[in-house]
Each structure stands twice: as structure tokens, then as C-alpha cells.
C-alpha positions as CSV (number, residue, x, y, z in Angstrom):
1,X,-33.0,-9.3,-7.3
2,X,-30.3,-8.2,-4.8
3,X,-27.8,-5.3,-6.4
4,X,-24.3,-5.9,-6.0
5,X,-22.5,-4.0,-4.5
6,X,-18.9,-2.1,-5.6
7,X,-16.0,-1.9,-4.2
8,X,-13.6,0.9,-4.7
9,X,-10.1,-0.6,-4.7
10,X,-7.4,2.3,-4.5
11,X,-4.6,-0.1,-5.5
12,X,-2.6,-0.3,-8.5
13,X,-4.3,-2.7,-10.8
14,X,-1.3,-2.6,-13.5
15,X,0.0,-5.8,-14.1
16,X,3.3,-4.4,-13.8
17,X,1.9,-4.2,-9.9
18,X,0.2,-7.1,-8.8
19,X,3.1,-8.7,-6.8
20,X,4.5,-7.3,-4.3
21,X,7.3,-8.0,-1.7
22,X,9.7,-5.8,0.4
23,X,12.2,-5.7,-2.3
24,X,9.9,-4.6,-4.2
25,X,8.3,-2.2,-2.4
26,X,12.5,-0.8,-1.7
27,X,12.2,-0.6,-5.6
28,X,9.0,1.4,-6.4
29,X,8.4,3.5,-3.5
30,X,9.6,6.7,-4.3
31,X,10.9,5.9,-8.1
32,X,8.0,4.8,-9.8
33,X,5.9,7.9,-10.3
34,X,2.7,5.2,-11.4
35,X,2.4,4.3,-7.6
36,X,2.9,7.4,-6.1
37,X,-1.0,8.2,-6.9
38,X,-1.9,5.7,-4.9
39,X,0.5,6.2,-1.7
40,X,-0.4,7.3,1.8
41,X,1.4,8.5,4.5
42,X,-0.5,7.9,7.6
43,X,1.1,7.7,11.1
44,X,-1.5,6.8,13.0
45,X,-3.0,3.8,10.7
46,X,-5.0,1.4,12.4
47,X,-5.5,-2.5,11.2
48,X,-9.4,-3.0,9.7
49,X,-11.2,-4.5,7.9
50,X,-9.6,-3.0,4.4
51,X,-6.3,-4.3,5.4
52,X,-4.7,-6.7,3.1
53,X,-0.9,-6.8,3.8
54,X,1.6,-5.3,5.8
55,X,4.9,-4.8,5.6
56,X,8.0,-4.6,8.3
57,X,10.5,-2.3,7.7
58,X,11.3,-1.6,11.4
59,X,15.5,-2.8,10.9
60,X,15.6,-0.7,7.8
61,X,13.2,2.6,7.5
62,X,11.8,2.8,3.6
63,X,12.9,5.8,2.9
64,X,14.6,6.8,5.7
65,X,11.6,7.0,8.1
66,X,8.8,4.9,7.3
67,X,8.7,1.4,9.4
68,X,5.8,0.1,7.9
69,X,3.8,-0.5,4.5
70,X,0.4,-1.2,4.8
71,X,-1.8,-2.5,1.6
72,X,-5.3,-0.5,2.5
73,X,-8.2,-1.7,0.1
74,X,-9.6,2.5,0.7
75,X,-6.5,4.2,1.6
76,X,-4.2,2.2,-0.9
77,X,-0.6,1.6,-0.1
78,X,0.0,3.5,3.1
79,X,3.3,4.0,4.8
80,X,3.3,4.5,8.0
């Protein structure tokens, strides 16, 4: 019999958080102190296999700086 095997998901698994959109994302980042366990801030992110979802904020900066949100199945929600 073949184990299976586990995957760590660093992603909030709330229910509060399990839809997401850029208005959202405007919303939470920064505010809600629940995600902030799971943010990254990672500059030099590249696209893999863990990537879910990204984000475009290149118009409007989230937060002021960060063009991108990137849902990371390892590195969790990662602005970038």
C-alpha cells in the first residue's frame, strides 16, 4: 500500500478566508492581523509549481509599494 503523501499548505484555511479578490486583498492586507502570519514579502518571487494565483496591482501599489500578490501553496500569500 502506497503512503500518501502531505502537503503543507501555508494558507489561511479560515472560512472567513477562502475567497479572495483584489478588493479584498486592499481590505486584509495590512488590517487583519489573522493573515499577516501567513504573509511574504518576496521581491524576487518566481512562478512554480506552488503557485495558485496572482494578483495585479501594478496601477495601484498595495500598500504603497507592492505590485503584486502572489498565492504560494509553501510561501503563502506573498507580495512582491
Amino acid at each position: 500500500m502506497l503512503a500518501k503523501k502531505q502537503q503543507t499548505l501555508n494558507l489561511p484555511r479560515e472560512k472567513e478566508h477562502r475567497v479572495w479578490s483584489k478588493d479584498i486583498l486592499r481590505q486584509k492586507v495590512g488590517v487583519d492581523q489573522t493573515i499577516e502570519m501567513y504573509l511574504t514579502k518576496d521581491a524576487n518571487y518566481q512562478i512554480n509549481r506552488d503557485t495558485i494565483a496572482i494578483y495585479e496591482f501594478q496601477k495601484e501599489p498595495l500598500l504603497g509599494k507592492y505590485k503584486s500578490v502572489i498565492f504560494d501553496c509553501q510561501e503563502g500569500i506573498v507580495l512582491c
